[in-house]
N, C-alpha and C positions, 0 to 999 in steps of 0.2 A: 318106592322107598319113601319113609316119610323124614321129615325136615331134621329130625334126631336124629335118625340113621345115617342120613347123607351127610352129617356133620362130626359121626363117627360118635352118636350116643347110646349105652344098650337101649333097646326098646324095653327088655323086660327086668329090667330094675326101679327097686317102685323108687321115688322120687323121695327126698326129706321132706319135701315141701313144695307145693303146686306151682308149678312152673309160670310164669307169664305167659300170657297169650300173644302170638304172634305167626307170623309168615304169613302163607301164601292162604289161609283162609278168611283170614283177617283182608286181604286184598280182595278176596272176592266175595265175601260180604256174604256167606252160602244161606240162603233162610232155609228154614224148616217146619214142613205143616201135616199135622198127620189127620186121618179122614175115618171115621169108620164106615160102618158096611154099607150105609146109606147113601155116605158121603157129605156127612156131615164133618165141619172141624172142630176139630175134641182138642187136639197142641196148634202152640200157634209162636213160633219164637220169636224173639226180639228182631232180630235181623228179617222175620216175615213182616213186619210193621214199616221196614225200612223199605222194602221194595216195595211192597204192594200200596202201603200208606196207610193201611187199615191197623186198630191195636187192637190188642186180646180180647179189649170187653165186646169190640165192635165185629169180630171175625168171630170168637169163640161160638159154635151151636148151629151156624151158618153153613147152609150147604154150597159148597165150594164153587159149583159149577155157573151158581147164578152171580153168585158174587165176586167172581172173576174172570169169567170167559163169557164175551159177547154172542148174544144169540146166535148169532150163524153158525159159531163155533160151537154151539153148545152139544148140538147131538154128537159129534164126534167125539165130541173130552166123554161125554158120555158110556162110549162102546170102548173107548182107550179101557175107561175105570174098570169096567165091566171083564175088560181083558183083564186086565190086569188081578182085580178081585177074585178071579175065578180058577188062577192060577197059570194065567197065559204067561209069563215071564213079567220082567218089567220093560217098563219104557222108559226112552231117554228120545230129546228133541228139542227141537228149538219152536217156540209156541206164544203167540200174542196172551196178551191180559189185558184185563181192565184194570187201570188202578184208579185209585180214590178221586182221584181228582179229575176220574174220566177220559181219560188218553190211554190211546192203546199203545202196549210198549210191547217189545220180544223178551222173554227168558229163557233159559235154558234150563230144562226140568228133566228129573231126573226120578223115577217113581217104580215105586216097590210095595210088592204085600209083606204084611208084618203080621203076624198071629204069636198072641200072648199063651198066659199059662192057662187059661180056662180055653183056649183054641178059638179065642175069637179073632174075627180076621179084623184089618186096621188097610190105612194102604199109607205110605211113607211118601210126601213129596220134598223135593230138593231143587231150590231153585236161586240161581243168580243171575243178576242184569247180561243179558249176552251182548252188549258195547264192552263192557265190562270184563268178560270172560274173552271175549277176540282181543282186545287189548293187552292182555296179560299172554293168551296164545298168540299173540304176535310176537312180543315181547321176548318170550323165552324161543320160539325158533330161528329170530333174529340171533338172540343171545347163544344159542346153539352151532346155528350157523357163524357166526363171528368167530366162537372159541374154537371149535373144531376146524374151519377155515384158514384160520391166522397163519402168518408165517411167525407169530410172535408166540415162546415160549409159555402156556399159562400151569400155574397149580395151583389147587387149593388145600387147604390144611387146617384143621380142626383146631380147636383152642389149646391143644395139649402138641400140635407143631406135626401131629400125624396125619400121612396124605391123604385125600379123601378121593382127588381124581387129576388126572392130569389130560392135556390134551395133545392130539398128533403130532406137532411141531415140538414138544417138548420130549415124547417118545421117541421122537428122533435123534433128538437133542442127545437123550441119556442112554439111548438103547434099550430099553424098556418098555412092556407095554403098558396101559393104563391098569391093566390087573396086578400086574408087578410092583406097580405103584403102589397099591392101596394099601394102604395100612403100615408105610414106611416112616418113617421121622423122615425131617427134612436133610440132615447129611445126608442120607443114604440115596434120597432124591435128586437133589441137586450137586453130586458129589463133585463139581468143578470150582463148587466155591470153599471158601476157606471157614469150617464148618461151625466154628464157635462165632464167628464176626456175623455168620450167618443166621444162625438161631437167637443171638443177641439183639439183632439189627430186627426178627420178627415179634419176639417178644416186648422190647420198646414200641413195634407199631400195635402190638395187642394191646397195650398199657394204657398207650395214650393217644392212639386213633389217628397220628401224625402220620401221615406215608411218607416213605424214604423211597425217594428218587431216585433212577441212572446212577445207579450205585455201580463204577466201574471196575469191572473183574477177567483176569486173565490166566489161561488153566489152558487144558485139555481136555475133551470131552471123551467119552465113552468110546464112542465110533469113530473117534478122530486119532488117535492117540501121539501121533508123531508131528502134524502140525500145531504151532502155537494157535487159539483160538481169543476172541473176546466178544466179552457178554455185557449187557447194560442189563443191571437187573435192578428191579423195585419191586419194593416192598406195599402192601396198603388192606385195611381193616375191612372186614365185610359186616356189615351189621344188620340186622334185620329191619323191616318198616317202625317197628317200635323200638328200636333202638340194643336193641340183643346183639350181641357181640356172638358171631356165628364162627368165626377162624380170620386165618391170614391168606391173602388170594397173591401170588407172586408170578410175577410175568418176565419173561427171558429174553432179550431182545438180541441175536446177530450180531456185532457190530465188528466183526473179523475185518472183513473188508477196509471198512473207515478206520480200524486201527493200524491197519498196516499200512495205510496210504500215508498215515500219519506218522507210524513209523520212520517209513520211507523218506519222508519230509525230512522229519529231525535226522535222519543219517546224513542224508545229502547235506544238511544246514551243517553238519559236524565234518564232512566232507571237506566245502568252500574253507572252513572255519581252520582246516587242517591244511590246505595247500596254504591257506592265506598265511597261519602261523611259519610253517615252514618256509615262506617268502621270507620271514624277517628275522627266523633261527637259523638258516643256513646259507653258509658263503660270509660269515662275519668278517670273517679275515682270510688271507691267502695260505694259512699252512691247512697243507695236506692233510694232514691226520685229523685234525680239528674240523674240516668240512666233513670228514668219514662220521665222525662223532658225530656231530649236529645231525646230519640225515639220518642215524641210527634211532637216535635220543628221540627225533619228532616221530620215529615210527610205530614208536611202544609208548603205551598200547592203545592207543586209540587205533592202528592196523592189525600189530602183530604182537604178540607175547616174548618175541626173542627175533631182532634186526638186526644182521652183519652187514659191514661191507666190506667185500674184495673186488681188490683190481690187480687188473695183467700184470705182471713183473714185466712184461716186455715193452708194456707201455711207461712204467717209471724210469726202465732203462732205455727209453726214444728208437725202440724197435718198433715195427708194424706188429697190428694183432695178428692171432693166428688164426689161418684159414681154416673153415669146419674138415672136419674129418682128418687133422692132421695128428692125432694123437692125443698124447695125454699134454694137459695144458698149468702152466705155471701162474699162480696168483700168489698176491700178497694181501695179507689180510688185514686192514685196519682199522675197526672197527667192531664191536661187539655191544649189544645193549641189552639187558633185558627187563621186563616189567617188575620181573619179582627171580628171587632166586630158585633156578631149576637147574637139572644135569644138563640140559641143552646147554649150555652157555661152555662145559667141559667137552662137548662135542665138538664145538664151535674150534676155528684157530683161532690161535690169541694173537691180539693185536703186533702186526710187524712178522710173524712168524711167515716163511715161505711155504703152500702144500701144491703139491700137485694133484690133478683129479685127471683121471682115464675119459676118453670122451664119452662113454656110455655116461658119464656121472651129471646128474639134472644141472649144475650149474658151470658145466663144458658147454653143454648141450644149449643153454642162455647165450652166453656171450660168444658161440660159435655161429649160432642162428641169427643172434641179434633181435631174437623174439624171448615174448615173457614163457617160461616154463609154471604150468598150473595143475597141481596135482591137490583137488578138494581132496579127497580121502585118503589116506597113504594107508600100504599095509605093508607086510615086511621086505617085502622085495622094494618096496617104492624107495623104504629106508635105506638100503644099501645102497641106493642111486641118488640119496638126496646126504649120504651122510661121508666122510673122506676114507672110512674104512669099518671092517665091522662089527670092530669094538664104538667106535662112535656110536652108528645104526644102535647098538642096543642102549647106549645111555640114552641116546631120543627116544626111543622104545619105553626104556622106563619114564622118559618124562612126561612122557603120554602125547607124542608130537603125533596131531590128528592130518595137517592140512598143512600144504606149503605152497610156496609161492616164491620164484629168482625172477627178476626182470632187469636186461640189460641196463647199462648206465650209456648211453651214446651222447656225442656231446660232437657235433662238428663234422657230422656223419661217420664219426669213429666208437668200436665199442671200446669203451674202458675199464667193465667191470660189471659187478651185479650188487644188486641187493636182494639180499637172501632173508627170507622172512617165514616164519615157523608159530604158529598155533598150538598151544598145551593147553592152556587157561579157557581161551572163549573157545566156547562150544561150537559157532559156527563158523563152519567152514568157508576158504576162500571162494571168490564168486568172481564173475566179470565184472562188477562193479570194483570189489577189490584190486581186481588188476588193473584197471583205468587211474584209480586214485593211486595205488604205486606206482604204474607208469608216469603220471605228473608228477611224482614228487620227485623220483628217477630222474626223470628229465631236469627238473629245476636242479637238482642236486649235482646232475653229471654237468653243465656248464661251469660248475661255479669248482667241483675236482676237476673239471679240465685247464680253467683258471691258476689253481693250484698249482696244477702242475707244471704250467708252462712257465708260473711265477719260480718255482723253484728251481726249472733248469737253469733259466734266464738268472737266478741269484746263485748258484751253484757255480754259476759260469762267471757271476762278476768277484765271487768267490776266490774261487782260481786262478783269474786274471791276479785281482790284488795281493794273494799268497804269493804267486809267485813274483811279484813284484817284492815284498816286502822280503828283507834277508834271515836267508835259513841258519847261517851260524855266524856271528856278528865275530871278527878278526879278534884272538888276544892279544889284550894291548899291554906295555906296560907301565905298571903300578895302577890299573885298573880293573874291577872284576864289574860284571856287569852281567844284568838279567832283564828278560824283555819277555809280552805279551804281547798278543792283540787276538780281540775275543770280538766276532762279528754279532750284528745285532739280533738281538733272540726274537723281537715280533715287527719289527721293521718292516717294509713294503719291499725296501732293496738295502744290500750293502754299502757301506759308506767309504769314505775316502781316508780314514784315518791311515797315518803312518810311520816306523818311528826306521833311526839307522844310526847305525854306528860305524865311522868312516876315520881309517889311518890316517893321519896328517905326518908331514916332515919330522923326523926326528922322534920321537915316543909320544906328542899331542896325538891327543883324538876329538873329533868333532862328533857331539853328541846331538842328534836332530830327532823332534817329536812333531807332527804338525797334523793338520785336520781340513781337510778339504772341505768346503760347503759341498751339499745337493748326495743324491747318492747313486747307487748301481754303476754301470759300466760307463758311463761316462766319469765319471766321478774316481773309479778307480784310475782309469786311463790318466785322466790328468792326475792326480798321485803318483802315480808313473813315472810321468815326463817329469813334476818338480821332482820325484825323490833324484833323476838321474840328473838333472840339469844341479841339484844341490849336491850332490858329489863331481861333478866336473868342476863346480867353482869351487867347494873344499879344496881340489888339488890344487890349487892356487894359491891356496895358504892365504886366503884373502880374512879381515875382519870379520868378524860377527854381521859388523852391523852394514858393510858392503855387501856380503855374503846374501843377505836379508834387500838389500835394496836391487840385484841384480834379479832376483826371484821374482820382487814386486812388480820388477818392469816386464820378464818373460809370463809371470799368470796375466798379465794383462791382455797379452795375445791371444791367450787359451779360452776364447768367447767368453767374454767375462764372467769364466771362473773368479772365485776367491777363496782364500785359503789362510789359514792360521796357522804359527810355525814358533818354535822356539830351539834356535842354533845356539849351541854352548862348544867350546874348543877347552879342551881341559893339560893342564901341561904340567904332570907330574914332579918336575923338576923344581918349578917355581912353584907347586902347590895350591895351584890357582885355578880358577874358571872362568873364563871370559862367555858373557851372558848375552845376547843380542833377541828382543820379542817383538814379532807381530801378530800380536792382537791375541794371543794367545792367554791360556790360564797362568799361571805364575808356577814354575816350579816349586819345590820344598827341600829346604835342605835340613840334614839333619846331621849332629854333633851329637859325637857319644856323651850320653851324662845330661845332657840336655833337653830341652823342649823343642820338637822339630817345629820349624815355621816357614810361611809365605815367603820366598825371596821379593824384595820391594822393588820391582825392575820397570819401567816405562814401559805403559802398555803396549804401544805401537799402533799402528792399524794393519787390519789385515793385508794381506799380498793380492795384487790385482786393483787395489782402489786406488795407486797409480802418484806420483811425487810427492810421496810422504819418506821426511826422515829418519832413520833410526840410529838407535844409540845404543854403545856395546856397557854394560856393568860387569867390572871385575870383581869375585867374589872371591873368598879363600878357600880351600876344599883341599885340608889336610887328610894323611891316611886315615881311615875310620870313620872318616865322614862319607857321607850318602849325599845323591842329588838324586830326586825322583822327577821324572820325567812325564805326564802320563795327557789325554786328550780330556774333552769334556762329558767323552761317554761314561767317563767311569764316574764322575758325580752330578752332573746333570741330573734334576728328574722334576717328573710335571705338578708335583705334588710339593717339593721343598725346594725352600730360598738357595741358592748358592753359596752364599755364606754358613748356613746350617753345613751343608754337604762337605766344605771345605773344612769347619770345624769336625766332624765326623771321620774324616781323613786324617786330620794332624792327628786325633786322640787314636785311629787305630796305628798309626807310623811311632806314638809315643809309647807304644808298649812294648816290653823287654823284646829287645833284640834279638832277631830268629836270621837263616841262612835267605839272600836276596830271591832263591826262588819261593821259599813258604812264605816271604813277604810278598812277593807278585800274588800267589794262589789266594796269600788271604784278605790282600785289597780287593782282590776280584768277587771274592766268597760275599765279604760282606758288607760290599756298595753295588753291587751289582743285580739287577731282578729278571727274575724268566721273562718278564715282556718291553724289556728296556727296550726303547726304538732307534737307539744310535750304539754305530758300533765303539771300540774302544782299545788304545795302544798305550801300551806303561812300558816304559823304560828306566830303570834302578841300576845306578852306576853307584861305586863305592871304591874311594880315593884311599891304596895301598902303598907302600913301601916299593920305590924302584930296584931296592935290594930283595923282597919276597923273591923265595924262588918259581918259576914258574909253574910249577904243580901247583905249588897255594896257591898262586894267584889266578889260576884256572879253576879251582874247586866250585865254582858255582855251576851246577848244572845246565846243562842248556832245556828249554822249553821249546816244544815245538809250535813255531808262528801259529 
């Protein structure tokens, strides 16, 4: 095949215009000398002057034998010619000369009879230096061997991008043989790359002779089709010796392996990067439902497309779990995340909802075992067993749930639950690596819900300690109506010691007491407890305010030095009055119809427990219609505004038109109060009636439940 044809040019289209001279003849230099019958030389080309060193004027007429083969040689060049002349065939061989300047060298010659139009005979020699011709036959079997050899994809392709030859590793490559190859455009060849980047990217190197490097590309191959693959491919210009622009030569290079290693790499770095995250998103705080969130929220989707969690009912209710094979089992379910919105999430329970699941069902079968449940591929039986019934199964069905994964929540060598985790979106399926990184996240996450929970009994229980300490229906007194709160703290660590009471004195007085224990949880309630009881045993005494207050101070001092904040008021309908006694407490408010409620000005005190400090009772007036409000520092306290702000904030909601004492309790609470306030809070709203009211009026305020 000559250098056209192998470059995919017709041979028999006549040219516009004489091509440049080049290739592989041009490399070997071919001279040519023709002889006739004699053996004389009649032609004598340029390239015969090169080799031999002799020129036309000096070789032409010359018989050949003398003037280039050394005597010894000479009878046999002789009998060769004679063959040859006579019609013996031609010869070809490798054969000393003389040249010009007297050294014998080898060439390789190549010699034929030629008879023209009058039938004379000629004889045609062809000859090139043979360093020369082994050179270049090294050359190309090297180059043969190399291309055919390689584990590296090669092709070549013509100036118009069509294939001229490919070699074994790339017929592997593509499934294709080399004949299949020929005469293909380059998409159709290389069909794993992305086909216009591809032909752009040869073109620029036709243009401008720049080769384009490890060009990295990731596809599927012909014979591969299900694994992902990757290929380093480049680009680079083939030109001929004199500079002819012959096509584009592109080479395939494997790099599957070292991509996936690297793959690999960057998972696992996203891996570390995801427990290490989850260390610092989850367990922020001790409420339950909010650890359930957190561990969902880090699981999508860097794990999973859609992350539940449920835990035992039997464990929120401080029962033992239940043992495998005992049936059908009870969760609560709190938590639900998902990456993006799918029907899976309708599938799912919703947060707090109770479901039961049969034990055949995949996440019984989790927290019965206390092993992870791993199902790469589901199919529709798998859905039935992964989903709470078989309307669910078919919404995960249409959500296109491929791949699932429940792995227990244990925390103390107890199971508490699972995370349930569901694949629609990523393609690939769960793995053992998957389950490693959700069992660490599992495990950090179940510590921190077993935390939770034991936080929450443990406040549940100082909870109803101090509930029940505090009074469930405060005695109707007369010429008083009276409304009371107390609202524990919403993100606190523990409950507090606030507490308020309303206690019968002698005659129609009543002693109105609000106070605030420092510290919190069950010690805290406890001693609340003990003052609130120890402050109604000296109430019945009928003792002052400010005795009342100094007998208190001396009993918290026993109570390992607790301290405590308190404001006793004894109110006596008769005389219309309030007798005021504080320690250390916020200032009540009193309020007069028609007027601007304000701060009573009472002597601060020092709290109870800091031990021989005096106090002093203020008498205040509190006719019917007027209001004393009562309340602790949880309800204006906050970490963000002054106390003064917060007090202003209070008068202005108390100064707006008068509403019934319990929508005044709900809407002090509504609107100073926030979801994550960390102290709890007791209000007490007394309002000074008529000792003639009949008692129906004067009961009309609703009771609230503590």
């Amino acid at each position: 095949m000559s250098e056209a044809e192998f470059f995919g040019e017709d041979p028999g289209r006549t040219p516009a215009a004489p091509s440049e001279p080049g290739g592989l003849l041009d490399v070997l230099n071919v001279a040519a000398v023709v002889l006739d019958a004699d053996g004389r030389i009649v032609l004598w080309s340029p390239q015969a002057k090169q080799l031999f060193g002799y020129t036309a004027d000096e070789a032409l007429g010359q018989y050949a034998g003398p003037l280039l083969v050394h005597e010894q040689h000479l009878e046999l060049v002789i009998k060769l010619f004679d063959q040859v002349m006579g019609g013996g065939g031609s010869w070809a061989g490798v054969f000393p000369f003389r040249h010009k300047d007297g050294s014998m060298r080898l060439a390789e010659f190549r010699n034929m009879r030629l008879e023209d139009e009058r039938r004379d005979i000629f004889a045609l020699g062809l000859a090139t230096d043979q360093a020369t011709l082994r050179g270049v036959e090294r050359d190309l079997a090297l180059s043969t061997r190399l291309v055919s050899q390689s584990p590296v994809g090669l092709a070549v392709m013509d100036r118009e991008l069509r294939c001229v030859t490919v070699n074994p590793a790339l017929e592997r490559i593509n499934g294709l043989s080399a004949d299949e190859h020929a005469g293909r455009p380059a998409r159709d060849v290389l069909p794993f790359l992305d086909a216009e980047a591809a032909e752009s990217a040869m073109r620029e190197v036709l243009a401008t002779g720049n080769p384009i490097l490890d060009r990295f590309v990731v596809g599927r191959s012909a014979t591969d089709s299900e694994e992902e693959q990757a290929w380093s491919v480049s680009n680079y210009r083939l030109d001929a010796p004199n500079g002819k622009v012959l096509g584009v030569a592109t080479s395939v290079v494997d790099v599957t392996e070292r991509h996936r290693a690297t793959t690999e790499a960057a998972q696992a770095r996203r891996r570390l990067a995801l427990v290490a995250d989850a260390s610092l998103r989850i367990g922020t705080t001790l409420d339950l439902g909010q650890t359930a969130r957190e561990l969902a929220e880090v699981s999508v989707p860097e794990l999973a497309d859609v992350a539940a969690v449920d835990v035992l009912d039997s464990i929120l209710n401080s029962r033992s779990t239940a043992e495998p094979g005992n049936g059908p089992t009870l969760f609560r379910a709190l938590a639900v995340s998902p990456s993006c919105p799918t029907e899976a999430v309708r599938a799912a329970d919703r947060p707090g909802d109770l479901a039961t699941y049969d034990a055949d069902r995949a996440v019984t079968e989790c927290v019965t075992s206390g092993r992870p449940v791993l199902v790469s591929h589901t199919d529709s039986d798998d859905l039935l067993r992964i989903a709470r019934s078989s309307d669910a199964a078919e919404l995960l069905a249409r959500a296109g749930l491929h791949s699932y994964l429940a792995v227990p929540l244990i925390a103390r060598g107890e199971v508490l639950g699972a995370l349930d985790l569901k694949r629609t979106q990523n393609p690939l399926p769960f793995d053992e690596d998957d389950v490693v990184l959700a069992g660490e996240l599992a495990a950090r996450a179940a510590v921190c819900i077993d935390n939770a929970r034991w936080y929450q009994r443990a406040r549940d229980t100082a909870l109803t300690l101090q509930r029940s300490l505090l009074p469930h229906k405060p005695p109707h007194q007369p010429g008083l109506e009276v409304a009371h709160r107390y609202q524990p703290a919403q993100a606190a660590s523990e409950v507090g010691g606030d507490w308020y009471d309303v206690i019968p004195l002698s005659g129609t007085k009543t002693a109105l007491v609000v106070g605030d224990v420092m510290g919190s949880g069950l010690s805290a309630a406890a001693t609340m407890g003990q003052l609130r009881t120890a402050t109604r045993t000296l109430a019945d005494l009928d003792l002052d305010p400010a005795s009342v207050l100094r007998h208190l101070d001396h009993i918290t001092e026993s109570l390992e030095q607790d301290i405590a904040t308190c404001v006793y008021a004894v109110y006596d309908p008769h005389r219309a009055q309030c007798r005021i006694s504080n320690a250390g407490h916020l200032p009540p408010v009193l309020l007069h119809p028609g007027r601007a409620p304000r701060l009573l000005d009472l002597p601060a005190g020092s709290p109870l427990g800091v031990g021989g400090v005096t106090f002093s009772t203020t008498t205040v007036p509190l006719e019917p219609g007027d209001q004393l409000i009562l309340y602790t520092d949880g309800l204006v306290e906050t970490r963000d505004q002054a106390i003064d702000e917060r007090l202003d904030a209070l008068l202005a909601l108390l100064a707006e038109p008068q509403r019934s004492l319990e929508e005044t309790c709900d809407g002090l609470l509504f609107a100073l109060r926030h979801p994550d306030n960390h102290d709890d809070v007791a209000l007490l709203i007394a309002r000074a009636r008529s000792c003639s009211a009949s008692g129906t009026e004067a009961a009309s305020g609703a009771e609230a439940a503590p």
